[in-house]
N, CA, C and O atoms as a CHARMM CRD file, in Angstrom:
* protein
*
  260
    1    1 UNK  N     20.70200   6.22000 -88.14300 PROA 1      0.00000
    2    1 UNK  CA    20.73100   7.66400 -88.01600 PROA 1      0.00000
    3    1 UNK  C     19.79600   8.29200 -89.04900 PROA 1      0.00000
    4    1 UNK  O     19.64200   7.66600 -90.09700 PROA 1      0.00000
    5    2 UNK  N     19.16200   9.43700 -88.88600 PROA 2      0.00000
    6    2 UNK  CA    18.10200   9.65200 -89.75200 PROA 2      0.00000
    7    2 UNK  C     19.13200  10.89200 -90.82100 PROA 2      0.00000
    8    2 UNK  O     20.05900  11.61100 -90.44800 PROA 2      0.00000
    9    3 UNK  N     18.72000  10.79900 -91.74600 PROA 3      0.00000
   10    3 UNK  CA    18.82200  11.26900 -93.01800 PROA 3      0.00000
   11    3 UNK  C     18.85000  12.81700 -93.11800 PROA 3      0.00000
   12    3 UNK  O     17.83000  13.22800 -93.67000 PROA 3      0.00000
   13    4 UNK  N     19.79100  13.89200 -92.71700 PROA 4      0.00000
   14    4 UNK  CA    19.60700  15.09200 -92.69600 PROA 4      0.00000
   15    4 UNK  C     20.08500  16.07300 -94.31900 PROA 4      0.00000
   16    4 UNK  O     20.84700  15.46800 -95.07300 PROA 4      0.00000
   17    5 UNK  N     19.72400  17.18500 -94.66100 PROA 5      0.00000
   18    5 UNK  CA    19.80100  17.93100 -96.00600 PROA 5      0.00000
   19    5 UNK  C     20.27900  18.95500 -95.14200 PROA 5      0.00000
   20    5 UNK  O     20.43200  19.05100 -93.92400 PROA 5      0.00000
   21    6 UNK  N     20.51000  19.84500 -96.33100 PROA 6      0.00000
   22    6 UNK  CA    21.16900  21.54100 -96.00200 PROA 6      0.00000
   23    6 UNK  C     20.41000  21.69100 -95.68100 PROA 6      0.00000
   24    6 UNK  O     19.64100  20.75100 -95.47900 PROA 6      0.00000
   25    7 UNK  N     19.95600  23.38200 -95.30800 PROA 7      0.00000
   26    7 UNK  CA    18.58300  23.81600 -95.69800 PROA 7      0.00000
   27    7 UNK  C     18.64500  24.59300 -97.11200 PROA 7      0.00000
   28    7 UNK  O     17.64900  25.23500 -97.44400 PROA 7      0.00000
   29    8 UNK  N     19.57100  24.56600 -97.80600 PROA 8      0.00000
   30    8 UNK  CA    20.07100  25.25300 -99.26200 PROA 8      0.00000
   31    8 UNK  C     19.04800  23.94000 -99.94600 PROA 8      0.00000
   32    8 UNK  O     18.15200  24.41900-100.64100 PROA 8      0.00000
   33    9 UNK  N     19.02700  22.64800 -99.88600 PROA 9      0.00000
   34    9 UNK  CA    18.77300  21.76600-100.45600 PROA 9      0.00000
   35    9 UNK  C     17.23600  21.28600-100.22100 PROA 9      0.00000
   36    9 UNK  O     16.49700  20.60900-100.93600 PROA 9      0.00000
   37   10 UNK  N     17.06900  21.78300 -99.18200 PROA 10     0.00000
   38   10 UNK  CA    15.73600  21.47600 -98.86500 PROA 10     0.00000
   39   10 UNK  C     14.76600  23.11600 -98.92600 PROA 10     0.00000
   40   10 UNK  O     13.61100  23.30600 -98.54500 PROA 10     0.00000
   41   11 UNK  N     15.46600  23.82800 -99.37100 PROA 11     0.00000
   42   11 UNK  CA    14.62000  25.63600 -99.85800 PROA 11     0.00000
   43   11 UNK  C     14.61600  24.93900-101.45100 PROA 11     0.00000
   44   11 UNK  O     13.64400  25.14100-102.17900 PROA 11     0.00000
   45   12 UNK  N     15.55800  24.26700-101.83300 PROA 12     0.00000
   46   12 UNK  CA    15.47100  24.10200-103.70400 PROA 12     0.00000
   47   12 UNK  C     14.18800  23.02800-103.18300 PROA 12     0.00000
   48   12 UNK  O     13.06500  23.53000-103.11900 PROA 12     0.00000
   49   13 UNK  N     14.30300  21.98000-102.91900 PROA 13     0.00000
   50   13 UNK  CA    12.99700  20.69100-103.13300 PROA 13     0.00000
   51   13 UNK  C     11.73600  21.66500-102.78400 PROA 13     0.00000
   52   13 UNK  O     10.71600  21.34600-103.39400 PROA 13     0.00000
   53   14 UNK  N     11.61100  22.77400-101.93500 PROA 14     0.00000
   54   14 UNK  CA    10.47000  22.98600-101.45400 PROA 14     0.00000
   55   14 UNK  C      9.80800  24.47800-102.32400 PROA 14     0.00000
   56   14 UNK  O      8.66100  24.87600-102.52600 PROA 14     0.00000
   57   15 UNK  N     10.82200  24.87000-102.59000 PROA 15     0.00000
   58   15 UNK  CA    10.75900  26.23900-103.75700 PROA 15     0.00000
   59   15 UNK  C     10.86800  27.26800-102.88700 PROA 15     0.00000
   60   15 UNK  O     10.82300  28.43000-103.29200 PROA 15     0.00000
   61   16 UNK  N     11.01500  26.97400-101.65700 PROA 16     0.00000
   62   16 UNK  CA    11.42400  28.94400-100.79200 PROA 16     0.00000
   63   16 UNK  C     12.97700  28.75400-100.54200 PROA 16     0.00000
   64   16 UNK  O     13.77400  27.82200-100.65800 PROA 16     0.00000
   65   17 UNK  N     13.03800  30.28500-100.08000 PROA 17     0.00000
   66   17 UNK  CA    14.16600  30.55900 -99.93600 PROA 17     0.00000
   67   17 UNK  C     14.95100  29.61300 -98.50200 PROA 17     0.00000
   68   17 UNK  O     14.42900  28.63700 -97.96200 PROA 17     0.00000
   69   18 UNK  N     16.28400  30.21900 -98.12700 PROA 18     0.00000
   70   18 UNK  CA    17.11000  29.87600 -97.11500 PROA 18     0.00000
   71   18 UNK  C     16.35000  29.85700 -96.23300 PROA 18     0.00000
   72   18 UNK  O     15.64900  28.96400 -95.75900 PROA 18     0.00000
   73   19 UNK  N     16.52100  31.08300 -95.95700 PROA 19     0.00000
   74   19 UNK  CA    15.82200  31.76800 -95.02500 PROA 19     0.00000
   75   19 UNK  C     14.52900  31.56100 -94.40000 PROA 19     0.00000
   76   19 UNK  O     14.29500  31.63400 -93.19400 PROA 19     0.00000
   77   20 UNK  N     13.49700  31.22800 -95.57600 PROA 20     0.00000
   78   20 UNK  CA    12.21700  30.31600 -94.80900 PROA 20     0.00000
   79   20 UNK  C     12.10100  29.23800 -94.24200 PROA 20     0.00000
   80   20 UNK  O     11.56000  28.95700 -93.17200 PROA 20     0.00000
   81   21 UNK  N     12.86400  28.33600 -95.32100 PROA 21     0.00000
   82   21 UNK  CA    13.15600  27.27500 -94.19800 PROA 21     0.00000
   83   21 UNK  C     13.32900  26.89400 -93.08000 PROA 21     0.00000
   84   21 UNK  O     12.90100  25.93800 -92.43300 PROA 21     0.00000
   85   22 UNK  N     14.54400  28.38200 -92.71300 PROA 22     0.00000
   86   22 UNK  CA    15.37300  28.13300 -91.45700 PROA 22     0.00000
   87   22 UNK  C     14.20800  28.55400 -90.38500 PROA 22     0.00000
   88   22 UNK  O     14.18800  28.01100 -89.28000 PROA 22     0.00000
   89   23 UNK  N     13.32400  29.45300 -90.71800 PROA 23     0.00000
   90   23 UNK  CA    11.90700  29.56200 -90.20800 PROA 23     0.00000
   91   23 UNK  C     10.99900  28.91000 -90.08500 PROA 23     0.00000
   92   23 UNK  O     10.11800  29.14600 -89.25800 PROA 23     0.00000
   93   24 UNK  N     10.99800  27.97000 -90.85000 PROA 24     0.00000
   94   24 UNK  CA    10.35700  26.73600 -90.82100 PROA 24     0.00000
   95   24 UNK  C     10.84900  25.65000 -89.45100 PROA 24     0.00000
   96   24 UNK  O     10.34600  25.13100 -88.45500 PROA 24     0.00000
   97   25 UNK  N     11.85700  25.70500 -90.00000 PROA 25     0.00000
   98   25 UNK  CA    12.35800  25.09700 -88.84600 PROA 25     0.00000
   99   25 UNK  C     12.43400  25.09600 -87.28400 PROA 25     0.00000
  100   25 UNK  O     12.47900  24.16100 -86.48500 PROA 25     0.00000
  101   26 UNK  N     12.43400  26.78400 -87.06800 PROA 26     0.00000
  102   26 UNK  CA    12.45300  27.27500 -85.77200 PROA 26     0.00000
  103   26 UNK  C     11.08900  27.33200 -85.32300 PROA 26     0.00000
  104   26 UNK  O     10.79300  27.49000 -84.13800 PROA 26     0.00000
  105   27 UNK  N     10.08000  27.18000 -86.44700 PROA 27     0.00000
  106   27 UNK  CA     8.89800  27.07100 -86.01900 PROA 27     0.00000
  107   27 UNK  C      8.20100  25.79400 -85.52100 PROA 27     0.00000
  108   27 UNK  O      7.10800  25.50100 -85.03700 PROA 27     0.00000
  109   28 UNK  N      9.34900  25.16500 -85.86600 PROA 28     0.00000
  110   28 UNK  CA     8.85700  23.54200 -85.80900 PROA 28     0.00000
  111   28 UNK  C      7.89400  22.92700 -86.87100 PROA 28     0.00000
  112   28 UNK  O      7.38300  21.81600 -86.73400 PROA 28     0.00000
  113   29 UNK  N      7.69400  23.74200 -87.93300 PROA 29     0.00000
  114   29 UNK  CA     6.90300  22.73200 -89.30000 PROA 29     0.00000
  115   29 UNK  C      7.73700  21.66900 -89.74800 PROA 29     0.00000
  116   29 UNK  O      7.25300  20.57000 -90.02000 PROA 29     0.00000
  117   30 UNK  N      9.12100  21.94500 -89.86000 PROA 30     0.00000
  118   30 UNK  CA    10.32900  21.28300 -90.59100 PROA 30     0.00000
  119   30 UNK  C     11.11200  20.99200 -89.06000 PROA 30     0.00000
  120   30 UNK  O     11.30000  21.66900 -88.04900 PROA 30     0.00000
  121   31 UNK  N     11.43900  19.63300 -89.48100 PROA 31     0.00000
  122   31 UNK  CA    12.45100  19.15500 -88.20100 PROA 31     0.00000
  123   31 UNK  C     13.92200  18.98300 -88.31100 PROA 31     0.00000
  124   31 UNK  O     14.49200  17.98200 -88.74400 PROA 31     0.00000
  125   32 UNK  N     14.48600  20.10500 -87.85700 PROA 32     0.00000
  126   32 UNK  CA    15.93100  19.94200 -88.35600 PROA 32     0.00000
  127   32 UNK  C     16.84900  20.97400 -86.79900 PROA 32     0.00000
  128   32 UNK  O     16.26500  21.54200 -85.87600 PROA 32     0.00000
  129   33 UNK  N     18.03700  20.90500 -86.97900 PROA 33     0.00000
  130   33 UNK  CA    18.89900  21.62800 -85.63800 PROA 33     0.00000
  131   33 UNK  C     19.88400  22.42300 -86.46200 PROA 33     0.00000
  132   33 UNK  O     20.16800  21.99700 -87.58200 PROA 33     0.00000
  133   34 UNK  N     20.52300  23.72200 -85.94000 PROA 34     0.00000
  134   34 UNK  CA    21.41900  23.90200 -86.07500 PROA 34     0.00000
  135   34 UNK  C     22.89900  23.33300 -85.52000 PROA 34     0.00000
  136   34 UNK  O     23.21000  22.91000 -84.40700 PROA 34     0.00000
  137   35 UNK  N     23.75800  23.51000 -86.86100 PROA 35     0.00000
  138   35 UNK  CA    24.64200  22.53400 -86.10400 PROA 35     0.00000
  139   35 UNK  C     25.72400  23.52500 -87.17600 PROA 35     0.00000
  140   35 UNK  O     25.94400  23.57100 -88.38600 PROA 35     0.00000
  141   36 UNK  N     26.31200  24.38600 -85.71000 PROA 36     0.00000
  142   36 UNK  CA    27.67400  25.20600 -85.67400 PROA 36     0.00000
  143   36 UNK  C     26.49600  26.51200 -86.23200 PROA 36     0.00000
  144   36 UNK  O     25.46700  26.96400 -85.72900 PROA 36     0.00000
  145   37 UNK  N     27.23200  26.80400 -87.47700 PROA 37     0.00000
  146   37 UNK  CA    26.85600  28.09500 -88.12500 PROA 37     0.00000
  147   37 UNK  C     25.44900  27.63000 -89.11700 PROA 37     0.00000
  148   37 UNK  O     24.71200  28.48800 -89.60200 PROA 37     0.00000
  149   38 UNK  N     25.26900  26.39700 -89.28100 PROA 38     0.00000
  150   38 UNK  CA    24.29900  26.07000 -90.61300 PROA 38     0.00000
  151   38 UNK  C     23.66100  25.22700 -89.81300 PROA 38     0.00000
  152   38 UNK  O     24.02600  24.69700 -88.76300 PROA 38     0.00000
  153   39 UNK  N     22.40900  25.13700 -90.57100 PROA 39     0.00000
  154   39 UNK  CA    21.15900  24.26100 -90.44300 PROA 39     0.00000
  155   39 UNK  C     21.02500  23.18000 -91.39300 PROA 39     0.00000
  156   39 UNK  O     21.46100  23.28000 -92.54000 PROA 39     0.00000
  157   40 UNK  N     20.39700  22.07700 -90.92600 PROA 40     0.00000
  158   40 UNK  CA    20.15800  20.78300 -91.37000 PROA 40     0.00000
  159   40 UNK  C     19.00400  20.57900 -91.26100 PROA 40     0.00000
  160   40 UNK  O     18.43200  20.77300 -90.18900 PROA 40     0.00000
  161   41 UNK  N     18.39900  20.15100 -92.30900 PROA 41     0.00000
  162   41 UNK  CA    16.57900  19.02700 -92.47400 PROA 41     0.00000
  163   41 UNK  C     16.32200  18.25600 -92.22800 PROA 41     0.00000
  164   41 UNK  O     16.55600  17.48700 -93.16000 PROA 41     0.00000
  165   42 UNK  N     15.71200  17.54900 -91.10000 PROA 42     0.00000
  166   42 UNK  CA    15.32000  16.05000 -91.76600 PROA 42     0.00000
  167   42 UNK  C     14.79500  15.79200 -93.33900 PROA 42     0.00000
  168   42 UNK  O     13.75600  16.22600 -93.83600 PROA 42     0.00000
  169   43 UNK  N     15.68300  15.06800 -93.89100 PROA 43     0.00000
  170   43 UNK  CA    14.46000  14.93900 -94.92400 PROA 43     0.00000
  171   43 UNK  C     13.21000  14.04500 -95.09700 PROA 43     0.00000
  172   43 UNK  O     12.48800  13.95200 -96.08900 PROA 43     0.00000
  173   44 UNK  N     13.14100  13.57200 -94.21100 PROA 44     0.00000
  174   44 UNK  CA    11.65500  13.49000 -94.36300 PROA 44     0.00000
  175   44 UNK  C     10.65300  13.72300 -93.92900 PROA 44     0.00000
  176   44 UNK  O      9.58400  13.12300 -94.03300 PROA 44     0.00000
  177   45 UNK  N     11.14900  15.37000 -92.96600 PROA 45     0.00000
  178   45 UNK  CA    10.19200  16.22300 -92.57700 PROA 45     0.00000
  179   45 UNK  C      9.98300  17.00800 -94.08500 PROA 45     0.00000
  180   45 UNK  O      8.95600  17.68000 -93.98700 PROA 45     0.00000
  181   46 UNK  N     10.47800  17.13500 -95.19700 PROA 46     0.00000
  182   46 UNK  CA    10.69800  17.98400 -95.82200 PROA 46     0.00000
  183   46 UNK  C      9.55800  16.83300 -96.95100 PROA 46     0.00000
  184   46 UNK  O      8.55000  17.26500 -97.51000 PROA 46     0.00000
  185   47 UNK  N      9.83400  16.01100 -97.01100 PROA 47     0.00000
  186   47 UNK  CA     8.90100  15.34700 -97.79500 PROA 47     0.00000
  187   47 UNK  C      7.66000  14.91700 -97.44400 PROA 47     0.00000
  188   47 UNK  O      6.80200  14.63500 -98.28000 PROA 47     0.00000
  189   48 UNK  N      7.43200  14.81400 -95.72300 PROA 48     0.00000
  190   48 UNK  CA     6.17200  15.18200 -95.43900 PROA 48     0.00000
  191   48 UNK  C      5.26100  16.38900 -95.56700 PROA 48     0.00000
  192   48 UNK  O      4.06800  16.09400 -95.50400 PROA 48     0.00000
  193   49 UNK  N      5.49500  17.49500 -95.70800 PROA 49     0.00000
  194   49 UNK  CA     5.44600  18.80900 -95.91800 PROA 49     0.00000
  195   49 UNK  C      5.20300  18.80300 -97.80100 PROA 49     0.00000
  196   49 UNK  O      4.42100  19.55000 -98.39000 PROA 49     0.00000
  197   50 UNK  N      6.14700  17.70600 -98.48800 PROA 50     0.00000
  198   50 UNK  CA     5.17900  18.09600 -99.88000 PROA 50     0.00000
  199   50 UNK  C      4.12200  16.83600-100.24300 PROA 50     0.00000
  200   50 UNK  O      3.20900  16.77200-101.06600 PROA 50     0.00000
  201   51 UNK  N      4.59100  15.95900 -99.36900 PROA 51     0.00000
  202   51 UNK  CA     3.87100  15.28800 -99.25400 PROA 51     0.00000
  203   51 UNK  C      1.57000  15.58400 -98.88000 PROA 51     0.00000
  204   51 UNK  O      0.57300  15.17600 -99.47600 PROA 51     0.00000
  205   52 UNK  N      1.73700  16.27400 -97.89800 PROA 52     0.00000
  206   52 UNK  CA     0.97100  17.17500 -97.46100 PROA 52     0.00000
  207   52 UNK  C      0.56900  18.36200 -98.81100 PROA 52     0.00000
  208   52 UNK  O     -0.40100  18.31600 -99.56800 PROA 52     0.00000
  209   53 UNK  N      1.13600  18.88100 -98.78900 PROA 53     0.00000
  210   53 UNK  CA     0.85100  19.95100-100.22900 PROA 53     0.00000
  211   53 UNK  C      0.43600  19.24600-101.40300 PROA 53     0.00000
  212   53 UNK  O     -0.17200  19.95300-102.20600 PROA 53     0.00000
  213   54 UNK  N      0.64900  17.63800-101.83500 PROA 54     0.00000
  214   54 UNK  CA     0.14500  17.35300-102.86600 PROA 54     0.00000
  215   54 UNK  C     -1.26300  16.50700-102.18200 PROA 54     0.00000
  216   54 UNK  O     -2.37200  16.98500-102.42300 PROA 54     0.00000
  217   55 UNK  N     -1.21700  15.96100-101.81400 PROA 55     0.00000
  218   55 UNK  CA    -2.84300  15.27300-100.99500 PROA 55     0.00000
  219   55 UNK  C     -3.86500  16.05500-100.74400 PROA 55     0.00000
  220   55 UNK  O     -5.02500  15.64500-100.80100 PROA 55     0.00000
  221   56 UNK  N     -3.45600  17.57800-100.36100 PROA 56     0.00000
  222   56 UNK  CA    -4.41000  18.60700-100.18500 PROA 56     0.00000
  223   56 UNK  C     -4.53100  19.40700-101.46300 PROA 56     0.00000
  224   56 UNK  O     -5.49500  20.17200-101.42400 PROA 56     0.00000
  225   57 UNK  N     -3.95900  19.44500-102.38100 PROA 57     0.00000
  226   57 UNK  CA    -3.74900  20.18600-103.88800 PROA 57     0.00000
  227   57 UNK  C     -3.63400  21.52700-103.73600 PROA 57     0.00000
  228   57 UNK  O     -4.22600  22.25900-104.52900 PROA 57     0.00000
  229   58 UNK  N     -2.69800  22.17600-102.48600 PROA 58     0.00000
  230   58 UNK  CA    -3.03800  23.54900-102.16200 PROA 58     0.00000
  231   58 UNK  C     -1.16700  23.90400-102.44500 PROA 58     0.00000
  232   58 UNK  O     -0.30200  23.03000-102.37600 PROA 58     0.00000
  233   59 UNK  N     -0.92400  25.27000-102.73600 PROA 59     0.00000
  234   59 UNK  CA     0.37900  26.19900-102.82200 PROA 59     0.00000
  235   59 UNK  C      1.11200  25.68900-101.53700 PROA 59     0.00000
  236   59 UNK  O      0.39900  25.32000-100.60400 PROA 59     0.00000
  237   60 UNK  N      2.07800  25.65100-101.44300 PROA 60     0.00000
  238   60 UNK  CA     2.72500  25.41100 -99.99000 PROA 60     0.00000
  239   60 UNK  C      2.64000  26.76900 -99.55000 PROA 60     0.00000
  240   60 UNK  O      3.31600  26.83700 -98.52400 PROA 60     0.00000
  241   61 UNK  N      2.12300  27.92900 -99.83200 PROA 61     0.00000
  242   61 UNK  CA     1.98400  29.04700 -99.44400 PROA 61     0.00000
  243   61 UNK  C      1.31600  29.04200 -98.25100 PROA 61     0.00000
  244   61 UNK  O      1.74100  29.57000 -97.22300 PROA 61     0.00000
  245   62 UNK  N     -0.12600  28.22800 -98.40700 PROA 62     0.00000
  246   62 UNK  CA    -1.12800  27.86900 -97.83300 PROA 62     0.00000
  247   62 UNK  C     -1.18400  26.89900 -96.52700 PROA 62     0.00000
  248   62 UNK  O     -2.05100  26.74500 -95.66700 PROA 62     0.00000
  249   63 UNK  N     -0.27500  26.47800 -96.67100 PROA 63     0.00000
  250   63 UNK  CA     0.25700  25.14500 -95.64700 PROA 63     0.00000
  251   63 UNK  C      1.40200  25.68700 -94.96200 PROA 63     0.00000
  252   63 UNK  O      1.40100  25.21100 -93.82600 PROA 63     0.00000
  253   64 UNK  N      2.29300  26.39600 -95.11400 PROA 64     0.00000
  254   64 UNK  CA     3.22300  27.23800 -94.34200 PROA 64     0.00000
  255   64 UNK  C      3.99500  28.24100 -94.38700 PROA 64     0.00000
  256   64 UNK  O      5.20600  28.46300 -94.40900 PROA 64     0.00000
  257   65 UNK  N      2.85300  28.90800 -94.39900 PROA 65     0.00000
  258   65 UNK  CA     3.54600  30.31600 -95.20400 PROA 65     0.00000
  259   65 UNK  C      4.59500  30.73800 -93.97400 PROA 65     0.00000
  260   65 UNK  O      5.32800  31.71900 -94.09700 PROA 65     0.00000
């Protein structure tokens, strides 16, 4: 089974808020579902994503705002 985070936990690893995340998510940058009232991460959509931000040396601003 793959490895899911809050999105409380994965806004702290990534430095934005709840709320972006959960935008992130619905946007499909971040791969995660709601499940009931809250949202879940893959995490290692979440570490591809800083993964990505450090290889390119750019703000994650820049990569998904």
């Amino acid at each position: 089974m793959t490895d899911f985070i809050t999105s409380a936990d994965a806004a702290r690893q990534l430095g934005y808020t709840v709320q972006h995340v959960r935008r992130l998510v619905r946007q499909g940058t971040l791969s995660g579902v709601k499940m009931g009232r809250d949202w879940v991460v893959q995490q290692s959509s979440v570490q591809e994503l800083m993964a990505l931000r450090e290889n390119l040396s750019l703000p994650l601003e820049e990569i998904a705002p």
